[in-house]
N, C-alpha and C positions, 0 to 999 in steps of 0.2 A: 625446780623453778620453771616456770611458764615463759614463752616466749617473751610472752607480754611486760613479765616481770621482768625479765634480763637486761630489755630496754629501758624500763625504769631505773633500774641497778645502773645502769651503761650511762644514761643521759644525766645521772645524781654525781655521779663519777667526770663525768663531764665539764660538768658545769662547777665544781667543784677544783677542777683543774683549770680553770679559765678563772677562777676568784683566783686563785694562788697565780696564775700564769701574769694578771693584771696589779697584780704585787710584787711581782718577781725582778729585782733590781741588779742588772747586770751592769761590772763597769769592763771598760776595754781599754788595755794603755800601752802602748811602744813606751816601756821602761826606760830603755836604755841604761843598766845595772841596776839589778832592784837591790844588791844588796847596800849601794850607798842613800837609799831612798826609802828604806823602810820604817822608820820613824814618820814620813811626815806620811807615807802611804797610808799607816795603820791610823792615826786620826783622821784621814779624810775618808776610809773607811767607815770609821764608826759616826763619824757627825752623818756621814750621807745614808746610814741603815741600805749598805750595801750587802747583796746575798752570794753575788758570783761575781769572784775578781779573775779577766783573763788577760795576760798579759805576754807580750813578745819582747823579745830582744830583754832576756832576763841577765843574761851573761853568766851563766853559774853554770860549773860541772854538776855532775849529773848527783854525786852522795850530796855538795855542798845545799841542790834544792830540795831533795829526798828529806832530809833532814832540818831545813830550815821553818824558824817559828815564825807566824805571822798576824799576832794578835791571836785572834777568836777565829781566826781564817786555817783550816786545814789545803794542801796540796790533795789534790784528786786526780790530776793527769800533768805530765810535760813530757816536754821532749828537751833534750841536753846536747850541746854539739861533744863531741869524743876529737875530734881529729882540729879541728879551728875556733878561734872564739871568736866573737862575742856570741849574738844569737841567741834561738832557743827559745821555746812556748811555754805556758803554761796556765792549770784552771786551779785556783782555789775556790772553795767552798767553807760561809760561815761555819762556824761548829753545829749551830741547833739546823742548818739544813744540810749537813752533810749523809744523814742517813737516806735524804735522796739522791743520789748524785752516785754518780759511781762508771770508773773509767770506760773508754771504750776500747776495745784490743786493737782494732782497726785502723791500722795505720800506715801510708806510703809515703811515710817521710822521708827525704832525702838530705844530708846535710849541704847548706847552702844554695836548696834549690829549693825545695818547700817544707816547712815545718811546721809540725800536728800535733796539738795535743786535740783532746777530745772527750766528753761525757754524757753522759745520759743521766737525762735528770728528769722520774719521779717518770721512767720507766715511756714515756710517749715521748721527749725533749731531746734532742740530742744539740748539744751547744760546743761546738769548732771554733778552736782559737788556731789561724794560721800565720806564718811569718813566711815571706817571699823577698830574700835579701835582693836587694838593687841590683841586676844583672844585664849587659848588654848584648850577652849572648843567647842569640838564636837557638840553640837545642837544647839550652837550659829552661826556656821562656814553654818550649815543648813539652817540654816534660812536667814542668809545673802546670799545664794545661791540664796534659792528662791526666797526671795523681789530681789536681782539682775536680777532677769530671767524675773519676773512678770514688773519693772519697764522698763528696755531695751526692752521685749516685745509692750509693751504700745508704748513706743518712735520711734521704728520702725515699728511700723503700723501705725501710726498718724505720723509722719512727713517724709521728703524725706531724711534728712540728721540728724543722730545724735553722738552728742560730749560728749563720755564720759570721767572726768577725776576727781584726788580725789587722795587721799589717803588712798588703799584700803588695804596696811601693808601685802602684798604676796611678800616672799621671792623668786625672780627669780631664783637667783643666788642658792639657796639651795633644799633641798630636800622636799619644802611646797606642800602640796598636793590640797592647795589649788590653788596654780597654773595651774594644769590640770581642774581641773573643770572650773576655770574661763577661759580658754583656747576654752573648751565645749561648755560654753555659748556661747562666745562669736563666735564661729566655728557656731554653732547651727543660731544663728542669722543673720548670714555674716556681721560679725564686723571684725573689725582687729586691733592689737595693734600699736602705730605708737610712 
């Protein structure tokens, strides 16, 4: 194949991932127990022709979401607290798009201080579902900094486009200080909040 062609091949490729990218119907939800919410979840799934469900504060041990059904919707990545509940992330994926999608090992989750699940979708996409429980402690707010910087770092060196979203409990509206730093990162990175 010729230079020339590769480009062809690359820009068909391309553009082809930006039809699918401007189809692609993500929801984001602080559950708070998915498992007493699962009935009305799965119809508001399928009335909305939803593609990727990510959701925090699912509250389930780690077999009970391994194992749980949810409609047409498969488990692709979570994370499970082991030592406290409630908590805990996770990505599902419809059935017909789960053969793109596929987890990402890449993780510095910490229980109670940030939680990560995480996938790659359709091999350029990497989409972060994070949960940051309400803390007023200073070396916790640290660390969640870091693992934020180190994980979004990762994401956008390894893939072309990434989807951050979660429930990270930063007061916009008030005087959280943690909003300027995640601001930072996020500046630092060339992200942007949308």
């Amino acid at each position: 194949m010729t230079s020339e062609e590769h480009e062809t091949a690359d820009n068909r490729k391309s553009q082809e991932c930006n039809v699918f990218a401007d189809k692609l119907r993500i929801f984001n939800r602080n559950i708070q127990s998915l498992f007493n919410k699962m009935n009305r979840l799965e119809y508001f799934l399928d009335d909305n022709s939803i593609d990727v469900l990510l959701v925090s504060e699912h509250w389930l041990d780690n077999d009970l979401i391994q194992n749980l059904g949810l409609g047409s919707f498969s488990l692709v990545s979570c994370f499970a607290r082991t030592n406290r509940k409630p908590g805990g992330t996770a990505i599902f994926s419809r059935g017909n798009e789960l053969h793109l999608c596929a987890p990402i090992q890449y993780s510095l989750s910490l229980e109670m201080v940030i939680e990560v699940s995480a996938v790659s979708f359709m091999k350029i996409y990497c989409i972060i579902c994070i949960y940051r429980p309400p803390q007023p402690n200073k070396s916790s707010i640290d660390i969640f900094l870091e693992r934020l910087f180190s994980i979004v770092s990762f994401a956008t060196s390894n893939f072309k486009y990434v989807i951050l979203a979660g429930d990270l409990n930063i007061d916009y509206s008030g005087n959280d200080i943690l909003k300027d730093y995640y601001a930072i990162c996020l500046d630092h990175l060339s992200l942007s909040l949308i």
